[in-house]
N, C-alpha and C positions, 0 to 999 in steps of 0.2 A: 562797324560803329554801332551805338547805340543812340535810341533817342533822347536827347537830353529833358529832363523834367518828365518821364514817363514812369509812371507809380504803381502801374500793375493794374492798374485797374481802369477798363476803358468803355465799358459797355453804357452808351449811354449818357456817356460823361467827357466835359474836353477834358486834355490835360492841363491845361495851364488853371491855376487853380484858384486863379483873379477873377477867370471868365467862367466860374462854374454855375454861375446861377444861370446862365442861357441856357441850360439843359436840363435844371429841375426838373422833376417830375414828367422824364423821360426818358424813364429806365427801361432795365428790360424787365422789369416789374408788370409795366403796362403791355399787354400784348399787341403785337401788330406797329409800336412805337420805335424800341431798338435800332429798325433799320433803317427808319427815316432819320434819325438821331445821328447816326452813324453818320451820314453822307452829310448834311443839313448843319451839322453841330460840327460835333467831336473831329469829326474828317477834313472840313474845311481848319478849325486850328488847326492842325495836327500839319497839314497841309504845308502850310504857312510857317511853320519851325524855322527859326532861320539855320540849325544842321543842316536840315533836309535842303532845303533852298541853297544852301551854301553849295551839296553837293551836284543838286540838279544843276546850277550855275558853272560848277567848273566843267562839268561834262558840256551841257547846250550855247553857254555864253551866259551874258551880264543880265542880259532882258529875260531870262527866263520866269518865268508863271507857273502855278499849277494850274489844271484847268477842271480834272475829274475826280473824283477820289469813289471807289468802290470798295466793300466790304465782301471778303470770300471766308465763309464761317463754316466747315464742314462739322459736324455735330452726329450723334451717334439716327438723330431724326433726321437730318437735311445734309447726305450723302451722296457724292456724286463724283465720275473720273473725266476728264478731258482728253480726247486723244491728241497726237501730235499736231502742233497750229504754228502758225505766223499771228498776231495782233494788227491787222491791215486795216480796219474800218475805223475811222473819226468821225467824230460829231462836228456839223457845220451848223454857219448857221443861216446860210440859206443856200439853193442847188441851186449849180451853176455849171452849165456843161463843160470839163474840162479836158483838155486829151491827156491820158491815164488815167482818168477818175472813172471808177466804177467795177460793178455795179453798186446803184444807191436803194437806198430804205429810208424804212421811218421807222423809230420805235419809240413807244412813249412822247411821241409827238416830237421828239428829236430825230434828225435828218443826218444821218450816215452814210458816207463814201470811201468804199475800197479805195486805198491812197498810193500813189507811185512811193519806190525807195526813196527818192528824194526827197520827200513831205516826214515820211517815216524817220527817216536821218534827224530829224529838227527834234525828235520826243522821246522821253524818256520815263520807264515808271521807277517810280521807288517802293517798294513792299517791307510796310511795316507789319513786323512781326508781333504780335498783339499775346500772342504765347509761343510756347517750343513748338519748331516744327521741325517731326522726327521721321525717320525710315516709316514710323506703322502708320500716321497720323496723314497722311497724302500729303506730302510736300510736293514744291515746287522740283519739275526736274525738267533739265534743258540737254539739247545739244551742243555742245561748246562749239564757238569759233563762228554757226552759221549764220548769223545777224551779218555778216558779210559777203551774204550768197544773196542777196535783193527779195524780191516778192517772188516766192517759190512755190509754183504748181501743185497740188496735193500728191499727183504722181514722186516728184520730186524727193517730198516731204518723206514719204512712206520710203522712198530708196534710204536717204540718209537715218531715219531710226534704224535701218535695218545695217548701217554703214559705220556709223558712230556713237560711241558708247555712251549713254547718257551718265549726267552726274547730279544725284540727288541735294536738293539745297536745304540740308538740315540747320536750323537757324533757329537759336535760343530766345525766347520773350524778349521784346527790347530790340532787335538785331534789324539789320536792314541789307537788302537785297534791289541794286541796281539792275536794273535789264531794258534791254531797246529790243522797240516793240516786233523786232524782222529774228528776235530768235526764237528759235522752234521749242518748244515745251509744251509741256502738257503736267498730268497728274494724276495721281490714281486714287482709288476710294481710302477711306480711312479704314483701317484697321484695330482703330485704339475705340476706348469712350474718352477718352480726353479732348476737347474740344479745339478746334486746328483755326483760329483767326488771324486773316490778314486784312491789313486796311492798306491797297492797290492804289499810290495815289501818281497819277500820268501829269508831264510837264512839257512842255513846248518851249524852243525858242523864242517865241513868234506867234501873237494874238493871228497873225496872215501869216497861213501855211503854203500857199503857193497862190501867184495870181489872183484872183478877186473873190478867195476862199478864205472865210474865216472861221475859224476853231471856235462854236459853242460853247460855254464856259457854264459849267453846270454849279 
């Protein structure tokens, strides 16, 4: 699918184009601005599409929310690869000792807990494709099928790259890429000067992800 009412042009700016004066003069003009814009602005609409919504719903359920939205911008300056992961840590909003929880942090003054498969089951990201993402440009690549092997040991992790063939997720501007957060991928460096954006936005069934743990809502 595609995003509906996305113009090509997102840096900075929401799409719906009612709501564009909330971003004024918070381009990527201004330095140091772009990536507050991105999450603060542009992301949360974006977020809130009733597409997107429509799809996070049929997958999570009725009640589903976004809760996070991240901006991944590989650039020929701000270049970097991921090796093979699980997505296991949520944001709460306050610790609360649970059995499977952990180990917990804090970043940016937000409180993170490694989360059992069954918390993980309730969320979903959706990855909007903000331009092409091709073979040279670091795309998204996964291992099929394992979002059904639970919360998997790094030992684990390292057997099945070495087991299952990854399949690179090349995905045209506009395009959108479902994934739950137990499958394994990673990414590798860009290879192009074309610049590789995604806007990473994560959904929950459920403000209460388990017990008397609730999902931060950024």
């Amino acid at each position: 699918m595609r995003v509906r009412g996305y113009t090509g042009t997102f840096r900075g700016r929401p799409t719906d184009a009612a709501n564009r004066e909330s971003c004024d003069g918070q381009n990527a003009s201004q330095p140091g601005r772009s990536a507050a814009c991105y999450e603060q602005c542009s992301g949360r609409l974006l977020a809130q599409d009733s597409a997107l919504v429509a799809v996070a719903r049929y997958m999570l359920g009725s009640e589903t929310f976004p809760y996070r939205a991240t901006m991944f911008e590989k650039t020929t300056d701000a270049n970097w690869l991921v090796v093979w992961h699980q997505d296991t840590a949520l944001p709460l909003r306050r610790r609360r000792e649970t059995s499977g929880w952990g180990p917990w942090s804090v970043k940016e003054d937000v409180i993170y807990a490694h989360a059992p498969a069954s918390a993980l089951a309730q969320v979903l990201a959706l990855r909007v494709h903000l331009d092409d993402s091709t073979s040279r440009n670091g795309p998204l690549r996964v291992l099929p099928a394992t979002h059904t092997l639970g919360v998997l040991s790094v030992d684990a992790i390292h057997q099945l790259a070495q087991d299952v063939g990854p399949v690179e997720c090349c995905v045209p501007r506009g395009g959108i890429v479902a994934m739950k957060p137990l499958l394994v991928h990673s990414s590798s460096k860009s290879q192009s000067e074309c610049a590789r954006r995604v806007l990473h936005i994560e959904y929950a069934a459920n403000a209460v992800i388990a017990g008397d743990l609730e999902l931060a809502v950024a």
